[in-house]
N, C-alpha and C positions, 0 to 999 in steps of 0.2 A: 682313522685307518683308510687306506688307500681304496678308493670304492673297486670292487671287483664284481663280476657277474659272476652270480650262483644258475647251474641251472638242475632243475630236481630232478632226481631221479626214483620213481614210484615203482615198486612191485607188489603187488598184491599178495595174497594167501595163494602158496603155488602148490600146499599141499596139509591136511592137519593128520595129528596122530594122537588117539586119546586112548589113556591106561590107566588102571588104577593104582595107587601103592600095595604091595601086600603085606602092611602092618595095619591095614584098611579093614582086614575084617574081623566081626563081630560075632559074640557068642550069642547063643538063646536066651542068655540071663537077660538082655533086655541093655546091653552098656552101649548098645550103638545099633546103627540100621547094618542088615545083612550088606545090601549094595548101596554105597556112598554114592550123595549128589556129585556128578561130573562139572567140573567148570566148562563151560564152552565160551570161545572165541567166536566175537560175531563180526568184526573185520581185525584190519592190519592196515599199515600203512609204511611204510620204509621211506626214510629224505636224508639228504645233505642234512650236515651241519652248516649253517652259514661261517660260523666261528673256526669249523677245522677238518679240513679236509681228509681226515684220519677218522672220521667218526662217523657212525649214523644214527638217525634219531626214528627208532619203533613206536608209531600210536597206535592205540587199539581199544577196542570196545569187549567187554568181557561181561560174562553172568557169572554167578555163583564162585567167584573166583578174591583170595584174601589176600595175594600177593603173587608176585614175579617176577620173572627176570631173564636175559638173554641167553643164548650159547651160542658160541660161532667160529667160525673156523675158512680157512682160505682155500679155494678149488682153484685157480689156476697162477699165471704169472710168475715171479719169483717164487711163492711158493709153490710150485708143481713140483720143482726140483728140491727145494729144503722145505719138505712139508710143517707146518708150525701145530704147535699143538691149541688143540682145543680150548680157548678161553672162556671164562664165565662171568657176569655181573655180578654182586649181589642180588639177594632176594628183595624187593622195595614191595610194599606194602601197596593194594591198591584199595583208595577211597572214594565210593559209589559204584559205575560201571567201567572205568576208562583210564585209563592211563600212557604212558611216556617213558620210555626205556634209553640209553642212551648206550651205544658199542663203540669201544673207545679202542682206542690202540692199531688200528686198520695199518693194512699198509695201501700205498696209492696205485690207482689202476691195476688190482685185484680184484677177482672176483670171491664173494662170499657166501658161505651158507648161514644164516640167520636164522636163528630159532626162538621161537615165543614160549616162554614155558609160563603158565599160568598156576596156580595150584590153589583147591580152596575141598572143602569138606571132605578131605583124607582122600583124594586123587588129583593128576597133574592131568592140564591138555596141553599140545605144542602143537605151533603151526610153524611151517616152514617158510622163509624167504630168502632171494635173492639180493644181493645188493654188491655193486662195484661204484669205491668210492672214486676220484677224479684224479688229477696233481695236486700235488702240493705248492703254496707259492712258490716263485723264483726263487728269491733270496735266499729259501731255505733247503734249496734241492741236492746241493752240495753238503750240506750238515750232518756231521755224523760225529760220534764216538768208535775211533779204532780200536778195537778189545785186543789184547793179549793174555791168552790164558783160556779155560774153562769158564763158561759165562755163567752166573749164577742170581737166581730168581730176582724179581725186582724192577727197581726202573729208577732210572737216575734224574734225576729235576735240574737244571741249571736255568742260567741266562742267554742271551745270545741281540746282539744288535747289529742290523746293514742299513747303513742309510737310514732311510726316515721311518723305518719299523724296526720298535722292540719290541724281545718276544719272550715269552714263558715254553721253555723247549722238553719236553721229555723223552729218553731213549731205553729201549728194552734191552733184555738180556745181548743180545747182539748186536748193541751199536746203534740199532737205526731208528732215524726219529720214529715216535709212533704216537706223540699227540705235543700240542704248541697253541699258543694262544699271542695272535701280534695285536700290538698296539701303536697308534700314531707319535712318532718321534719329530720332536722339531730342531734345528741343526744344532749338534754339537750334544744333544740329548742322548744317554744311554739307558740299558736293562740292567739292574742292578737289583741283588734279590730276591731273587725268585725261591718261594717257600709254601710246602702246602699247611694249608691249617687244619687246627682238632676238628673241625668241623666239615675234611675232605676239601675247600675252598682252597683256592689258591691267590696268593699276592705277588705285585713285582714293582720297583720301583721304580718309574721313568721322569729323568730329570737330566738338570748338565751337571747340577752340585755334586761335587766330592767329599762338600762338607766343609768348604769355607767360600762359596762362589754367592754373592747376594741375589741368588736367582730361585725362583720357584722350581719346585719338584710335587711330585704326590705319589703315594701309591696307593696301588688299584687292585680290589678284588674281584676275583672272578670266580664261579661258579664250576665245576669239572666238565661244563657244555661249555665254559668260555661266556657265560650270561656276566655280565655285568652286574654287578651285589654292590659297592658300594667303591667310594675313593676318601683318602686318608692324607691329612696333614696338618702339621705341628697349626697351630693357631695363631694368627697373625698377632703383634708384629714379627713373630717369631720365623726362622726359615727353617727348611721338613733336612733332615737332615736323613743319605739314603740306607743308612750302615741297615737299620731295625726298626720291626715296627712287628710289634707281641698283642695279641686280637686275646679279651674274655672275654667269653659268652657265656648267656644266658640260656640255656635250652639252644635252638639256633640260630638265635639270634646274639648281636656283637653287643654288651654293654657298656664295656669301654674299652680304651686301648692306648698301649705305651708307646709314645716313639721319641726318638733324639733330633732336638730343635737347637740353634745356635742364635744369636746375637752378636754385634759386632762394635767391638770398641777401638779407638785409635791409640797404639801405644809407640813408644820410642823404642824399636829395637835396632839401633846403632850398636850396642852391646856386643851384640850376636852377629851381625853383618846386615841387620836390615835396613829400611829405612827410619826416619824421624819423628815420623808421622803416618804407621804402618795398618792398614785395616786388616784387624785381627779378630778372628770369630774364637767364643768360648761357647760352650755347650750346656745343653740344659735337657734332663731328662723330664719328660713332662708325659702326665698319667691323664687323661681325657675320656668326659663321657663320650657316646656314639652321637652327639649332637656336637660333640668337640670344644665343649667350653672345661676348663682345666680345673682337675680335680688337685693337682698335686704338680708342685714346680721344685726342680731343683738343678741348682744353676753354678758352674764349674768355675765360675769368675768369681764366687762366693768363697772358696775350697784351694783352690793351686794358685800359683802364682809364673809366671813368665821361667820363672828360675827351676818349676819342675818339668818345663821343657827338656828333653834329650836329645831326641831325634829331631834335628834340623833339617830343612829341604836346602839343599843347596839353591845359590841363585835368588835368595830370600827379598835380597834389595829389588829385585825386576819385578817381585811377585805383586797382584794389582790386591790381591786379601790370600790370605793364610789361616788357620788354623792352629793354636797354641797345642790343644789336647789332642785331637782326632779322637774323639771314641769309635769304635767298629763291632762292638758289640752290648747288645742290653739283655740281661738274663734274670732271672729269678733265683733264688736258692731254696732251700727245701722249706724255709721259715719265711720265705713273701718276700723278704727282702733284695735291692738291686744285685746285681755283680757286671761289672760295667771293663771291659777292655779300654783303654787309654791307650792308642798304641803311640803316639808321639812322644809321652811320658813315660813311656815304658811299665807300665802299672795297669794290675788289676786292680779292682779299687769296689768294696762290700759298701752300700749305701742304706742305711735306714728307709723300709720305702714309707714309714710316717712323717719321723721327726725331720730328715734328712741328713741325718748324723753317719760321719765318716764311721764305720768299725773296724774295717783292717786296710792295708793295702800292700797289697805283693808286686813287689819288683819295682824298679826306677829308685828317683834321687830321696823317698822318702821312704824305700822296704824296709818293713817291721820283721820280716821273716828269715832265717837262716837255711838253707838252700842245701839241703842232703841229700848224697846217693847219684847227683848230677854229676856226667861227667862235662859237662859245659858249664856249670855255676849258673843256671836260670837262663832265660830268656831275652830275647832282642827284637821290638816288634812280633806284638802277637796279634791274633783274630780268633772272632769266633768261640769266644770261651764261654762253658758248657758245666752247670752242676750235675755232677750225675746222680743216680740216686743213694750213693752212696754219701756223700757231699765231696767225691774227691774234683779237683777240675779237670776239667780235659780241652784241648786245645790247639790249634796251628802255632809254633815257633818260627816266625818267619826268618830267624836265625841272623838277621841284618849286623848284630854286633861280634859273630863269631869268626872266629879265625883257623882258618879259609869259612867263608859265609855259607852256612848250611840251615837250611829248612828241616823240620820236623815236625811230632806231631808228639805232644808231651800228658800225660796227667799227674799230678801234684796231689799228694795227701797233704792237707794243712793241719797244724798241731796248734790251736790255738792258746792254748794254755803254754809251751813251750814255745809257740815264736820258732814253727820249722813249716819247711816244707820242703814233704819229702818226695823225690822221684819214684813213682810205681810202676810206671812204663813209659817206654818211647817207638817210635818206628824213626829212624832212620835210611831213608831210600838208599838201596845201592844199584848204581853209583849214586855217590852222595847229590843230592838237589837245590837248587836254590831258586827260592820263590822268593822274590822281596815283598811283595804285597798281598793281599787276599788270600783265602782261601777259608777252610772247613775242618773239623774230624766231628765224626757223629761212631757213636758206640750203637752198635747195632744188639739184637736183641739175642744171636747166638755169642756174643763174645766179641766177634770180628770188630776192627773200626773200619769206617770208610772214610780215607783223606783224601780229600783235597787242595792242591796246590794250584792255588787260584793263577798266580802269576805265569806258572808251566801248563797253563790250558789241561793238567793229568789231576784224572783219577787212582786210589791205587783201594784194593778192599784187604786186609791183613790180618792175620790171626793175634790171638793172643801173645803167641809166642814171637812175632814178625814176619811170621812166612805170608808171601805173598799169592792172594787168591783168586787175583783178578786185578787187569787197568788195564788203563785206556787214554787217549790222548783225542780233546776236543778237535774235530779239523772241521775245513770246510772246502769244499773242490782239492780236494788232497793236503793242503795247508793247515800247519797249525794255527790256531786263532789265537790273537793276542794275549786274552786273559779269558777268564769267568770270572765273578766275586766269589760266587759259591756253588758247591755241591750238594745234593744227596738223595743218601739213598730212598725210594719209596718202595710199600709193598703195595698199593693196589694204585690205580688211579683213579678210581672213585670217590677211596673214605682213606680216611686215617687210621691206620696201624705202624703199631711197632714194629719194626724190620728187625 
């Protein structure tokens, strides 16, 4: 990362205020004391985050106190005029006398009220502080989400890459950044990725691979301070390939993790327009302890063949390595097993995650399934595809084979015993859209989904019915920005919840 000077900024205890709750008090039977032990605060400390300039990091020294957490809110700057409302932490637990709070979501060169709220033997103490965080990097000063519409709760995660920093980007109900984690890019390296984990952590992928390039990649987790927790990649000789990378854990810690690795064989594709002697990557989904030695390999050169290619890259013969299958997504289904995007093949494709044994596969030159209720007859280039808890899929159509070429956002009931699958919903932008490559749809927890059309830098959040509830369009100094891979939505920035 590009060395930058931090310099801190300290305010002390500028004011305390202590109360009891009143569900605090006790009767004469003896179930509790008349007046409850008070927690007292014995300092504070308010700092920069070095990692984000949107944040600050509360220490403090406390008695009698069993957890806490911040509240804070903006007194001048942009918000004098659009006052924001009052935001809170979690509660986090504290162990011994001291602890570490972190205020996330700041905006830059504002000023803030900070509140310590402590709480331990049936009452709260709070002290109050000061704190105005600084700018934000260059790069990212320009970056924002343009909303259209009524803004609604949340905070959107993407990608975003300038030059020789990528970054993990997050935007509030109104567009504008409010928390980002960069990392060191080397030429030609992008962000690709960006996902929070069960565990609140966040990952992003930084590499040059597309997913057939014989070059290293890795992705990186980080911490919701932006702490550095760990880095992940396919196992040599294998290359990390950036589409997915699926974290279990153990309690909080990673026990092992799934990500898509490639290999590279020399094939004759004269057939197709390449060349004779063509360096062609096939793919391999591989299951890895947290020490990264392979629990489980399954290998796409084993399974397809050159002939369930669809999607050709024009220009093939120039290409220096290609890619047969592209997967762009790795999932799970409600039974442990893979469900894996092939978007070159045109196929979603159910994998054994033991044996490695094929069990279905939807769409391309070998679909087992009959296509109902479509008024498009299935898909063309997809991403992103998603079991829900129903086991229906859900998915981006990046629509490349339709006519006129239109992007969507599809789920599919499968009938596995009849060999269908049926159409249960779509959104269709209007005007119609076209994304060729990347993007998202995530089924939110009221109903809504949120799609992402990776290739149209747009967001869009939509009802069940298609009404639309909100979007947004990626820019940067008023420009829209080329792509994102993906979106979505979050509800906190702390932890993980269902949106």
């Amino acid at each position: 990362m590009p060395q930058r000077r931090w310099q801190t900024r300290r305010a002390f205890l500028a004011g305390a205020t202590v109360f009891a709750a009143s569900a605090c008090s006790f009767d004469s039977a003896g179930t509790g004391p008349a007046n409850p032990v008070r927690p007292t605060i014995a300092s504070t400390l308010i700092t920069d985050n070095p990692h984000n300039a949107l944040s600050a990091v509360v220490t403090f020294k406390t008695h009698g106190a069993d957890s806490a957490r911040l509240l804070y809110q903006a007194l001048s700057g942009v918000a004098r005029l659009n006052p924001e409302a009052e935001r809170a932490t979690p509660f986090y637990p504290i162990r011994g006398d001291s602890g570490a709070i972190l205020a996330l979501g700041l905006r830059e060169n504002t000023s803030y009220n900070v509140v310590l709220q402590v709480r331990g033997g049936g009452a709260d103490t709070t002290a109050t502080l000061v704190f105005r965080p600084g700018p934000i990097p260059a790069t990212l000063a320009g970056v924002q989400l343009d909303v259209t519409g009524p803004a609604t709760s949340g905070y959107t995660l993407t990608d975003f890459t300038s030059g020789s920093s990528a970054y993990i980007v997050a935007f509030d109900e109104a567009g504008r950044l409010c928390w980002y984690r960069e990392f060191a890019a080397q030429p030609g390296e992008v962000a690709i990725d960006a996902e929070q984990q069960a565990n609140g952590n966040y990952i992003l992928f930084v590499g040059v691979s597309t997913g057939w390039q014989p070059t290293p990649g890795r992705f990186y987790e980080v911490n919701p301070a932006g702490d550095s927790v760990q880095t992940y990649a396919a196992t040599a000789p294998y290359y990390t390939d950036p589409h997915e990378l699926l974290l279990d854990y153990k309690g909080e810690t990673v026990e092992r993790f799934h990500i898509l690795g490639y290999e590279f064989r020399h094939v004759d594709l004269t057939a197709i327009g390449g060349k004779p002697n063509q360096l062609v990557a096939g793919h391999l989904i591989l299951r890895q302890s947290s020490s990264g030695s392979i629990e489980y390999l399954w290998n796409a050169w084993d399974h397809f063949t050159i002939a369930d290619w669809i999607f050709i890259q024009p220009g093939l013969a120039q290409m220096a390595s290609i890619d047969f299958d592209h997967p762009n997504s790795l999932a799970r289904d409600t039974d442990g097993n893979y469900v894996v995007s092939f978007a070159s093949l045109g196929e979603i494709t159910k994998i054994d995650a033991v044996t490695g044994a094929i069990l279905w596969r939807l769409g391309g030159r070998n679909n087992q399934f009959t296509f109902i209720g479509d008024p498009l007859v299935g898909f063309g280039i997809q991403h992103h595809v998603r079991v829900l808890p129903n086991g229906n899929l859900l998915f981006i159509d990046n629509g490349v084979r339709h006519v006129p070429p239109e992007s969507r956002a599809v789920e599919y009931k499968l009938d596995l015993a009849a060999h269908t699958a049926t159409l249960v919903w779509q959104y269709r932008h209007s005007p119609p859209l076209f994304a060729p490559f990347a993007g998202s749809a995530q089924r939110l927890k009221n109903g809504n989904t949120f799609v992402a059309f990776g290739a149209a830098a747009q967001v869009t959040e939509v009802t069940a019915n298609g009404e639309v509830m909100w979007e947004a369009q990626l820019t940067n100094n008023g420009m829209k920005v080329p792509f994102f891979y993906r979106a979505r939505r979050l509800a906190s920035l702390y932890r993980f919840e269902e949106r």
